[in-house]
N, C-alpha and C positions, 0 to 999 in steps of 0.2 A: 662253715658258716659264711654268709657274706659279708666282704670288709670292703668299703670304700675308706680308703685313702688317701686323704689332702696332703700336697703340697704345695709352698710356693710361696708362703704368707712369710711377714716381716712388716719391719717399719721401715717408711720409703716418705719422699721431704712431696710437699705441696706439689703435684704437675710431672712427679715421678709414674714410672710402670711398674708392673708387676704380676707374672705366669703361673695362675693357679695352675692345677694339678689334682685329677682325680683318678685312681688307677682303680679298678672293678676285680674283685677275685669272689669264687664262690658262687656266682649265679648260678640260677636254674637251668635257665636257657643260654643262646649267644648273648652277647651285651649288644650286638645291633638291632632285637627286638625290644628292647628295651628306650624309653622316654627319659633322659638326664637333662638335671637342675642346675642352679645353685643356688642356694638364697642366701641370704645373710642379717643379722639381728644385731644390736648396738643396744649397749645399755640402754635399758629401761621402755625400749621400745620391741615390738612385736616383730616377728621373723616374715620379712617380706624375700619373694621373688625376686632376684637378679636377671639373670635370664635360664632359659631352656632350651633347649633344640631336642623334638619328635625323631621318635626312629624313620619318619618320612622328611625330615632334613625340613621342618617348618620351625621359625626362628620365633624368639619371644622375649623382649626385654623389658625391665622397667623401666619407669618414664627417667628415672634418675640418672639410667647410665646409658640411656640409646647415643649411639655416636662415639660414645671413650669405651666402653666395653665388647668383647665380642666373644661368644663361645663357639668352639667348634670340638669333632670328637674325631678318634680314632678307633675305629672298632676291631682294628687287628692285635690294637694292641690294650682291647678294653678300658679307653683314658677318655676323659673329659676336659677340655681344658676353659679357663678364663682370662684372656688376654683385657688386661683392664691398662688403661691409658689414662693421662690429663687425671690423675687420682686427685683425689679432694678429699680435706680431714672431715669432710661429712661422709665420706667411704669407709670412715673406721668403722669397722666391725669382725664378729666372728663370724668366718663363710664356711658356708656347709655346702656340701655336695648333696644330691639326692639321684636315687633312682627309681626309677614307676612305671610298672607295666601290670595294667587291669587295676583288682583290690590291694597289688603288693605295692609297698614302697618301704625303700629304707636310708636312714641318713649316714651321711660321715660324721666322726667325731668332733668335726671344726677347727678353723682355721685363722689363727688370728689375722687382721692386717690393720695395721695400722700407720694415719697419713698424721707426716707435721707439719703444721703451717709454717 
């Protein structure tokens, strides 16, 4: 079955970094046909978009993290990663991996991270 799985999360102080981690096993196909996510959801609030990167290498972030975040992937080694910078305790949340290609998609279990002022 397919597993993505998160790493990377932790708590880290006001202005710190921190390297998600999403390794891919189990696909249909290769993981470089495929469209990978991350989004991320914070108490009481709804699971927005972080960013994504298309299997044609087109980038997409939210308005919240353009500039301190950046995803990039690996397709040899089926990983996604999130290089998140200048973090801020409005970043606390649990991040989720995602992958999409056509009507399929499917999440990671999630990933805590949390900032302290």
């Amino acid at each position: 079955q397919v597993q993505l799985v998160e790493s990377g999360g932790g708590l880290v102080q006001d202005g710190g970094s921190l390297r998600l981690s999403c390794v891919a096993s189990g696909l249909t196909y290769h993981f470089s046909v495929y469209h990978m996510g991350w989004y991320r959801q914070a108490p009481g609030k709804q699971r927005e978009l972080v960013a994504s990167l298309t299997r044609s290498n087109v980038y997409n972030y939210g308005d919240s993290v353009k500039g301190r975040f950046t995803i990039s992937r690996d397709n040899a080694k089926s990983t996604v990663y999130l290089q998140m910078d200048t973090l801020k305790p409005e970043d606390t949340a649990v991040y989720y991996c995602n992958v999409r290609f056509a009507n399929y998609t499917h999440w990671g279990q999630g990933i805590q991270v949390t900032v302290s002022s």
